[in-house]
N, C-alpha and C positions, 0 to 999 in steps of 0.2 A: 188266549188262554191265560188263566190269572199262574203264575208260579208264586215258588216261597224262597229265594234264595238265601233264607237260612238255614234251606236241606244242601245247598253243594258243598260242604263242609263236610259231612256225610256222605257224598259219594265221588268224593273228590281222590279217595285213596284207591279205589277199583278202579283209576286209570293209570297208576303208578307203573304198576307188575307189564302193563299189557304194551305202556308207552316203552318201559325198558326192552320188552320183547321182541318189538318192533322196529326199534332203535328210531323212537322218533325224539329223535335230539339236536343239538346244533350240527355237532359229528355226521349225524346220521343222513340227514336232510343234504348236507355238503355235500357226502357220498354219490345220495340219490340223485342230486340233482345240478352236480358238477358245478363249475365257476359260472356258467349260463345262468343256472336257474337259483344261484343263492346272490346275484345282482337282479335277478326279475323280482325276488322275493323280497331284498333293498329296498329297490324304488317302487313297491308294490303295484308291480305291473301282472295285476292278475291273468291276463289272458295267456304270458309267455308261462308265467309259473302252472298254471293249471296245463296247458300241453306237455312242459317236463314230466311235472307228478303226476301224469296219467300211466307212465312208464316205470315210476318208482316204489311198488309193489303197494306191501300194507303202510308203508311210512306214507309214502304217496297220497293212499286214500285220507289217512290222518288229515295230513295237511289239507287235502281238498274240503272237508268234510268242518273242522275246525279252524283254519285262517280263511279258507278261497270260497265258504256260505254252500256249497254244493250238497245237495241231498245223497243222501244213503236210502239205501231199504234197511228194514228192524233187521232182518235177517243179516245183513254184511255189518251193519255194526254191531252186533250181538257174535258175531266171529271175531271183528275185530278186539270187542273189550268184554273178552269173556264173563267176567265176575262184575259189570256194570247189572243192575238193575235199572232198566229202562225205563218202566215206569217212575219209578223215584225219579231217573235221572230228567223225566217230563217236568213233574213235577216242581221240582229244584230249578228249572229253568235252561238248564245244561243242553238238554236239546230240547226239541219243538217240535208236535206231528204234524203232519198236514189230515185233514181232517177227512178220512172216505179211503184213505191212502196208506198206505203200509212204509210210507217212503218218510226220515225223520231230516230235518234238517240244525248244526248246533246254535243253541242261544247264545252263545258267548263267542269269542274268541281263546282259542286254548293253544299257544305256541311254546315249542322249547325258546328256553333263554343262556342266554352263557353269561356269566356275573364271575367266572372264573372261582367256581366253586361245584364243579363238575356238574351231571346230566340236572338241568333244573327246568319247571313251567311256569309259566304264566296264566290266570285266569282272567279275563277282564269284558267287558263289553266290547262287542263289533264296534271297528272306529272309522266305518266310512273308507277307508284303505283299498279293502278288496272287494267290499260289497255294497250295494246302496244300501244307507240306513238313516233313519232318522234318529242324531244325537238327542237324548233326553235330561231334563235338566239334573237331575240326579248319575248322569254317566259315572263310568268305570273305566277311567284311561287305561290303557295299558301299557305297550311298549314304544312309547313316542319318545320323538327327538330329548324332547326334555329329561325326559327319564332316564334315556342313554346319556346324555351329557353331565347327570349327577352323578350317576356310577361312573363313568370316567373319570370324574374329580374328586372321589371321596378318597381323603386318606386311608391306606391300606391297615393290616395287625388286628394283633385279639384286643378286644377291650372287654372290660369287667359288665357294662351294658349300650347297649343304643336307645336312644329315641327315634324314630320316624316319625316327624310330626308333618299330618297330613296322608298318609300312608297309601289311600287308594289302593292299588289291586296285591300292595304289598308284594311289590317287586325290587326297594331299597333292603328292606329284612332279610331278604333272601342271598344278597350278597356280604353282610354283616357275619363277621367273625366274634362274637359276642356271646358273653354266659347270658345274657338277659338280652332278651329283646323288645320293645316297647312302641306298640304303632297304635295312632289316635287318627280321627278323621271325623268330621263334624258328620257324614252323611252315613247315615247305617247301613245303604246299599252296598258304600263300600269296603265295612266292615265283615261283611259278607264275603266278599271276593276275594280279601285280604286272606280269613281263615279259610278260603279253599285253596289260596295258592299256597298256604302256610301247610295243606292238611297235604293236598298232592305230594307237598316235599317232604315233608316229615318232619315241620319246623315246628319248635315249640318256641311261641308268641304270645306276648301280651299285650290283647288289642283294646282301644278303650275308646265311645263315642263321647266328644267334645268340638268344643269350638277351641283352636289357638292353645295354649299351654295348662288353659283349666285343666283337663283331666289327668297332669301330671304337676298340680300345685304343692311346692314343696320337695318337690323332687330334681335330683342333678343325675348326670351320665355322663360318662367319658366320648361318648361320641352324640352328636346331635346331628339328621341330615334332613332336606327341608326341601319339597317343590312346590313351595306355599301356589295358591293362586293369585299368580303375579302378573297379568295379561290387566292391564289399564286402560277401563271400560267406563262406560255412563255408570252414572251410580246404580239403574238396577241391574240384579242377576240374572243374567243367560244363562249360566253353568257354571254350577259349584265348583266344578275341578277346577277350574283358570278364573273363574272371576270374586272377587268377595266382597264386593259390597263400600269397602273403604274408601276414601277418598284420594282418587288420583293413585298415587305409589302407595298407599297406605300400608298394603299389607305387604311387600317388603318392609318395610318401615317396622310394621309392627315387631315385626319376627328376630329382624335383627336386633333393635332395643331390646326384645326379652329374651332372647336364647340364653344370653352368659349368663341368667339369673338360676337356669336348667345344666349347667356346665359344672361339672366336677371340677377343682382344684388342676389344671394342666388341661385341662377339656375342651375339646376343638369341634366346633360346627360347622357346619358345611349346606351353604343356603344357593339355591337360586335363585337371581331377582332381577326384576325394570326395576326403573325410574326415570322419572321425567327429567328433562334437559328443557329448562326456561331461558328465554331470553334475560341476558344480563346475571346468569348463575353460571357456577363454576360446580360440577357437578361433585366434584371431589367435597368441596363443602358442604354439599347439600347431605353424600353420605355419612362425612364426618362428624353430621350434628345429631346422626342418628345413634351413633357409636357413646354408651353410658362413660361418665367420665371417669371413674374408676374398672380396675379389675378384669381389662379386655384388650388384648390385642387383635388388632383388625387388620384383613390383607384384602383389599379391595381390586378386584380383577374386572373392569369393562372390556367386555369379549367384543360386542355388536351397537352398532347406533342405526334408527332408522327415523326417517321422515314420519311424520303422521299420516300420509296416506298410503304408503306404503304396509305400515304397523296395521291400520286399519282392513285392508285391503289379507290381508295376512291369513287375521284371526275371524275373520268373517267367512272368509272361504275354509277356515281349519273347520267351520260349523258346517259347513257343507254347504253353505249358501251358493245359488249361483250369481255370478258377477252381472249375471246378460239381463237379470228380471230390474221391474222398479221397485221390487222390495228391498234386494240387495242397497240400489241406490241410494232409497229412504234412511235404509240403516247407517251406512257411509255417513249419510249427511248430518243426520243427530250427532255419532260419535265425533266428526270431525269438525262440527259445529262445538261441540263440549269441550274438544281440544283448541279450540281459538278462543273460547274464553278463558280458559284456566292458562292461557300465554304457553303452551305446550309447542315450543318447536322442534323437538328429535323426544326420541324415547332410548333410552339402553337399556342393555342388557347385560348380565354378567354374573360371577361368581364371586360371594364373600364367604370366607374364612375368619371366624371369631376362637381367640385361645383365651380361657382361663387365667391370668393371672394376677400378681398382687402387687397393687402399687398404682399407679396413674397410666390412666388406657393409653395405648399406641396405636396409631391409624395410617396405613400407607394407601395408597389409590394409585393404580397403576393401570394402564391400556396393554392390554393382550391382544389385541386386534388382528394379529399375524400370526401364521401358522404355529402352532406347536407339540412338540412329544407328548405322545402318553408319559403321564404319571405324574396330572398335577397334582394330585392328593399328598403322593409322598413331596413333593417339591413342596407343597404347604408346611409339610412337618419341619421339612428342614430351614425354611424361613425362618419359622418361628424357635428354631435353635438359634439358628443364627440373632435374632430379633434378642432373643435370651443373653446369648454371650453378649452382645453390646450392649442389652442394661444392667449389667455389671460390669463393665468396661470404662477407665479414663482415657484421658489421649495419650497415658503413661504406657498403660496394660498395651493399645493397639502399636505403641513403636516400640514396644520390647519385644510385642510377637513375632516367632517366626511363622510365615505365610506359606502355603502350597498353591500352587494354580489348579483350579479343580477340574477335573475331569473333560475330559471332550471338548475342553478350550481352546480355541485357535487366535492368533495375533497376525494379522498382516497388513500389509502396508494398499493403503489404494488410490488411485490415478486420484489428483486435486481437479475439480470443476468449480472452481471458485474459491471465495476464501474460506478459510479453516476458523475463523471465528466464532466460536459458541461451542466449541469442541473445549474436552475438559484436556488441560491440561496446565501447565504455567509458562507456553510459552516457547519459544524456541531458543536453544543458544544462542552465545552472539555469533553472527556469521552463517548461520545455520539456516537452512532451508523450511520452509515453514510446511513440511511435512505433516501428514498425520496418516493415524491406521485403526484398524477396526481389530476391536476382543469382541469375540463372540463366543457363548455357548451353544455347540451343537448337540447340546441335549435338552432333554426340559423343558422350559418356556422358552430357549432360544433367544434369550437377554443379549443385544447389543451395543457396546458402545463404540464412541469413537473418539479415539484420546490423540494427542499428541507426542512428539518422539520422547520426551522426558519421561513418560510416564508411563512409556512401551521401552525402555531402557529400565526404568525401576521393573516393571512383569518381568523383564528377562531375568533380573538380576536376582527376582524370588523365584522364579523356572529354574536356576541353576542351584539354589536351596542352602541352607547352613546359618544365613543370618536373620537377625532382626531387623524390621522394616527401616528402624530409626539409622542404623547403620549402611541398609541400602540408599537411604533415601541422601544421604551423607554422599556417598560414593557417587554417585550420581548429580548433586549437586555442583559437587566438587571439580567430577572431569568436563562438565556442561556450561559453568561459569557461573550459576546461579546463586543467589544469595541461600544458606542453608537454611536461616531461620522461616525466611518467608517462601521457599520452596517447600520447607518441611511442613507446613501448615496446609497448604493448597494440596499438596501431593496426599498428607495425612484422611484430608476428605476425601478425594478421588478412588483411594483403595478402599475407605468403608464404602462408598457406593459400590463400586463393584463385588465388595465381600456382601452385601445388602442383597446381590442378586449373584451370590452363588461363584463367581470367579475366581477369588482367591479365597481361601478357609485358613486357618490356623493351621499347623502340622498336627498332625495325629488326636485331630479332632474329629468326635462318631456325630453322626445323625444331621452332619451339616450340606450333604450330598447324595445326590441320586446314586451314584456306584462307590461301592465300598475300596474301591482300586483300580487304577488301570494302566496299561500297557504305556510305555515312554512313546511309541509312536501314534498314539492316541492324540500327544499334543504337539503343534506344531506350527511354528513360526521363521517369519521372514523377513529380511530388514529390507 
């Protein structure tokens, strides 16, 4: 049957009233379907979720009917969603009759989502999950990994607008604190999905079909967030969502060069990306040549590396391909053919952070590799405080400062299995044990280092608080036997790196820290 999904925008609001009714929400669904069935729902193990929600009244049938592909009669869904007009909702796409049959089954996939902006849905295309389906090249991702993983990292707060560029079923919008909201997408399909999941909620959006930052030329935002199509593929298109056509990392590449051009004065983006790892590159340079030379600070976060055949192997079965046919095979062997030409040995993955500002751009490149806390977004902000107060900073301003250890910090000392060489420190007194210990934050990104006694003797000595660093760093010199001028230099670096990641902050400096305060037994050390 041909649909028009330019009508689900249209009757995307008569499932509002009836989804509240039913309490088919993140809440609700938890309720119904205990800690069992919101892990079968997880790992989209359709057959345990569909035995809970047979027990979970009208939320139950929701869920079956709209995530788990199972058919309705007109009849139970017409109780279910009273003020739906079914035929419209045919039409639109939203559901689908079987033909002879009174029995409707839905077009889409329609789930609650939690963006921590209380009861919210999602409209998107079936994604192969809980149902077989064949991805089409114009799909409508929805609630996938990726997707999750940008809403985890976007920095929190109101801003005056957003961009969503690339927006799809428009499920970044929907967590957005913003007077204006602003989502483009090269594919009209999913322009479409965008304004039903926008009409569902009650969001007022500004959606606009383009490729890349055409359809907002000229224009800047205090927030920018981005799940460009970054899956690094032959050069033709499988699937607009993940693939664009560009060459190799292109379209990370692209996006990063021009976002700050879209960035209000203080304006932070927030991007998903690959890129390639060549033989004989350092990949830190490769992003760093991406990064415009004025007017940007960049916080480059490599989350993931993977081999090419594994990468491959990945995104070929995300298509729904099976591994066992010679199609599958054929396809492998192109894509990983194209990657032994272009000298592709790993691919990453990861999160960049771009700020607005003025002056000559800053780039840092760091590995995230290991676990960590919610709340990198705000941990971005405070970066870039930080990143802030040190380009107005001499190495006058940093030894006059007095320093705090920031929060959920811990110091301790740990068993030596070898030498302590390459550990930041200057060294060990004369006589002294060639000791070293580990600062760690147990918050956050969970930044570790591992310094030696001098320089876990200056942390205690800003733990006990009242002086300036230059005077600690004196005091410590002094009782350790150390030359002061060339301890004071060595030591001077070691505390911006770790004030660089959050460990020690100025006293009664804002916005440099996940927690505004905390308890004395929060930190804690040991010699």
């Amino acid at each position: 049957m041909t649909t028009d999904t330019t009508l689900l925008a249209s009757v995307a609001p008569a499932l509002r009233d009836a989804f509240l009714q039913h309490d088919y929400t993140v809440d609700g669904l938890a309720a119904a379907l205990g800690d069992a069935g919101v892990a079968a729902l997880g790992r989209s193990d359709a057959a345990s979720t569909a035995r809970l929600a047979s027990d979970a009244g009208p939320r139950g049938e929701l869920l079956r009917l709209f995530v788990l592909g199972e058919a309705l009669s007109r009849e139970k869904i017409a109780d279910l969603l009273p003020e739906l007009d079914i035929d419209l909702a045919i039409r639109s796409g939203l559901l689908d009759d079987v033909a002879g049959t009174d029995v409707l089954h839905a077009g889409v996939d329609l789930r609650p989502v939690d963006t921590g902006s209380g009861a919210q849905w999602v409209i998107s295309d079936r994604d192969g999950s809980m149902v077989r389906v064949e991805t089409r090249p114009d799909h409508v991702l929805g609630v996938g990994q990726a997707s999750l993983s940008l809403l985890g990292i976007t920095p929190p707060g109101r801003t005056r607008s957003v961009l969503d560029l690339g927006t799809g079923c428009g499920i970044q919008l929907l967590a957005q604190d913003s007077e204006r909201r602003v989502g483009t997408d090269i594919t009209p399909r999913c322009l479409d999905f965008a304004a039903a999941t926008a009409a569902i909620n009650e969001l007022d959006v500004d959606l606009r079909n383009g490729s890349w930052f055409s359809p907002v030329e000229g224009e800047t935002f205090d927030r920018i967030v981005a799940n460009p199509p970054f899956v690094i593929g032959t050069p033709e298109i499988g699937h607009s969502y993940r693939e664009s056509g560009l060459h190799l990392d292109g379209a990370t590449k692209l996006v990063t060069e021009q976002a700050s051009e879209h960035l209000a004065p203080g304006g932070v983006a927030t991007l998903l990306g690959s890129w390639v790892l060549q033989e004989g590159e350092d990949w830190r340079s490769r992003l760093a040549d991406w990064i415009p030379a004025e007017g940007v600070s960049a916080w480059v976060l490599l989350r993931d590396i993977s081999g090419p055949e594994h990468y491959v192997w990945t995104w070929l079965t995300d298509e729904g391909a099976d591994p066992r046919t010679p199609e599958f095979r054929d396809s492998a062997a192109r894509w990983l053919d194209h990657f032994a030409t272009e000298n592709v040995a790993g691919l990453g993955f990861g999160y960049i952070y771009l700020q607005a500002i003025d002056g000559p751009s800053e780039v840092v490149c760091e590995e995230l590799t290991h676990p960590f806390d919610p709340g990198l977004g705000a941990e971005a902000l405070a970066h870039f405080a930080r990143a802030d107060w040190l380009r107005d900073c001499d190495e006058a301003d940093v030894d006059d400062c007095v320093f705090e250890i920031a929060p959920s910090v811990v110091i301790y000392e740990s068993q030596r299995l070898g030498s302590a060489s390459g550990r930041a420190g200057v060294g060990p007194a004369p006589g002294e044990s060639d000791s070293w210990f580990v600062v760690e934050r147990a918050s956050g990104p969970r930044w570790r280092h591992e310094v030696d006694a001098t320089i876990a003797s200056v942390l205690r000595g800003i733990e006990q608080g009242g002086l300036p660093l230059a005077e600690i760093v004196q005091l410590a010199a002094l009782s350790r036997g150390l030359d002061e001028q060339t301890a004071g230099s060595e030591i001077r670096s070691i505390i911006v790196d770790l004030f660089r990641h959050g460990i020690v902050v100025p006293r009664n400096a804002e916005g440099m820290c996940l927690e505004e305060r905390w308890p004395a037994h929060d930190r804690r050390s040991s010699s």
